[in-house]
N, C-alpha and C positions, 0 to 999 in steps of 0.2 A: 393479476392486477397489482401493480406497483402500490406502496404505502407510502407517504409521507411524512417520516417521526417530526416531524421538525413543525407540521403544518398546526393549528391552534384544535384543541379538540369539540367535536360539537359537545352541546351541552345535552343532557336527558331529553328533553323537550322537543329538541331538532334532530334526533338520535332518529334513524328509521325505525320500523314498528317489526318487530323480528318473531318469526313463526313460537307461539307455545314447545317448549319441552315435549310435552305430550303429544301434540301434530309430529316431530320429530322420533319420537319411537314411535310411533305408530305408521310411520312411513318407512321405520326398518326393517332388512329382511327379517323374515321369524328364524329362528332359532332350528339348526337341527337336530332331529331325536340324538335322545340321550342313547351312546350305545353302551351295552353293557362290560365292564373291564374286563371279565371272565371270561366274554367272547372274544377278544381281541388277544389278550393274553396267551390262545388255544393257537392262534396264528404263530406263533412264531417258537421255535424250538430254542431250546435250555443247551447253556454249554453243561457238558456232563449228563446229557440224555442217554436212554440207554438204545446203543448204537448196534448191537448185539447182531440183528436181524437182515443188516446192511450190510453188501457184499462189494469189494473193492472193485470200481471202475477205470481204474488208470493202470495203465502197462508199466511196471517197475521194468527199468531197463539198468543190466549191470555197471559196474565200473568199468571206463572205457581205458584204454592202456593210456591214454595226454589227460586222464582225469587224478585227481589225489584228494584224499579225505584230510583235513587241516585239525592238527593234534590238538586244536584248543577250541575250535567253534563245532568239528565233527562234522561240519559239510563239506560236499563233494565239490571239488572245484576245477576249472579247464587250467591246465599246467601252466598257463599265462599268468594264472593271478598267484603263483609261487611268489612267496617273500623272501622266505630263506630258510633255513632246517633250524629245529634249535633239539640238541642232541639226538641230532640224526631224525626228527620227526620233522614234515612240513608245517609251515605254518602259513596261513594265507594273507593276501597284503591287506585287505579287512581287519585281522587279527594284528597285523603287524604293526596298523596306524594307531 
């Protein structure tokens, strides 16, 4: 519904008769339970948990001969993203910008 700031305002008297406060929360939904923080908190794991027990699922696959390790970040890189050696060690073009 469109307003009209401009239009003159009613006065109290001529004002509609507008529902009680109390009719209005009483026609809100209720509220749901309160859950507890200790239970939710159990949901979700801690960095620096102890990992101990957990056994690695991903296939570590070697250095490939078009791969190089970048002397300054230590990740392995596809010999495209070569920047340029800096004495005699790769550096990658991540590291380079």
């Amino acid at each position: 519904m469109a307003i009209d700031y401009d239009a003159p305002r009613p006065r109290e008297e001529e004002a509609p008769d507008t529902t009680p406060l109390a009719a209005l929360v009483a026609a809100a939904p209720a509220p749901q339970a309160e859950t507890d923080e200790a239970e939710l908190a159990e949901q979700y794991e801690l960095p620096g948990a102890d990992l101990s027990g957990e056994e690695l699922t991903v296939a570590v696959v070697p250095r490939q001969q078009d791969e190089f390790i970048c002397a300054r970040c230590f990740l392995v890189h596809h010999h495209s993203q070569l920047a340029y050696h800096d004495a005699g060690q790769p550096v990658c073009s991540e590291c380079a910008s």
